[in-house]
Phi, psi and omega in degrees: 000326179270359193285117200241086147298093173262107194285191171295157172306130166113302188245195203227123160291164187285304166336284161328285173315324181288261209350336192238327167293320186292351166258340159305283183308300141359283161315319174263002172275311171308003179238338126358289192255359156271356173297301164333312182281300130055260209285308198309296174327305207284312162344274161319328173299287214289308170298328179295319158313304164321298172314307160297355187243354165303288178275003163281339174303291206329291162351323167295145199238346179196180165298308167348290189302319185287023188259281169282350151303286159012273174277008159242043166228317164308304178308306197290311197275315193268335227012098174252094188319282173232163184237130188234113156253142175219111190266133172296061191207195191221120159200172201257354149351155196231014168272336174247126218252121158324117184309343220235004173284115161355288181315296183331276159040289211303313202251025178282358191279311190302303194306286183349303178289318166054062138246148172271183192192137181250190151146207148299136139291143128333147192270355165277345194276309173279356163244019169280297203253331165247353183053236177313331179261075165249352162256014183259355173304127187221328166204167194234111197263130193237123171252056175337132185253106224240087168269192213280298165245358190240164179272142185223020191180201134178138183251149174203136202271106180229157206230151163271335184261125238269353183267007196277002160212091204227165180336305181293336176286156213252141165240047166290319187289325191277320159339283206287345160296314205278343193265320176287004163257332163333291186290325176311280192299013185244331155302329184271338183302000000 
């Protein structure tokens, strides 16, 4: 890789050219792969959380507790600026949303669908799920909340910063987020 053949002045020998496409090429599989290596880190970082936010579910004595576990592990572990859960059911609680409610409306496509999605809001939707800080929301992450035959929910992660959740990013994790407060929060149900 390092071999410096030299020729007459003006031209390039066919050695030389290989020689450079093949340290060209080199350069980009080692930027390959450490990109790879990265992503394998950053992966693993997620999982580790998971895990930890598994067994603080498993641990909840109540809805209460899967509540506030929710919201202080999405903050402290995932860094989520704010976290909004909203269960469908009728209690005076301030975590839960009338089935007959308006705002709801705004998610029937998500709930239907019961995939998540990032990206932007509505500015009705984001003073729905965030009230007063709704405007410091700049992007979103939306989870549809899932029982055995119903829709019981949706959590939604919003960041100020506006690339920390956009259209394009894969949502296998936060999915797995969303099935596992599910099922949490389907005990209490």
């Amino acid at each position: 890789e390092t071999l410096q053949v030299p020729h007459g002045t003006g031209t390039t020998s066919l050695i030389e050219r290989q020689v450079a496409v093949l340290r060209e090429k080199g350069r980009d599989l080692e930027e390959q792969l450490n990109g790879l290596v990265r992503t394998a880190r950053g992966n693993e970082q997620i999982v580790t959380r998971l895990q930890r936010f598994t067994l603080e579910l498993m641990r909840a004595n109540s809805i209460d507790d899967v509540v506030a576990s929710c919201h202080e592990i999405l903050r402290d572990d995932f860094n989520a600026d704010f976290v909004t859960l909203k269960i469908i059911g009728v209690n005076k609680s301030i975590y839960y949303v009338s089935p007959r409610s308006k705002s709801l409306k705004h998610f029937d496509k998500l709930l239907d669908s019961k995939k998540s999605v990032c990206g932007r809001l509505k500015a009705e939707q984001q003073a729905f799920l965030f009230a007063k800080n709704s405007d410091k929301i700049n992007s979103v992450a939306l989870i549809p909340l899932s029982g055995a035959k119903k829709s019981i929910g949706i959590l939604a992660l919003g960041s100020e910063n506006e690339s920390r959740f956009h259209p394009g990013m894969g949502t296998v994790f936060i999915s797995h987020l969303g099935e596992l407060i599910s099922t949490s929060l389907s005990r209490y149900l």
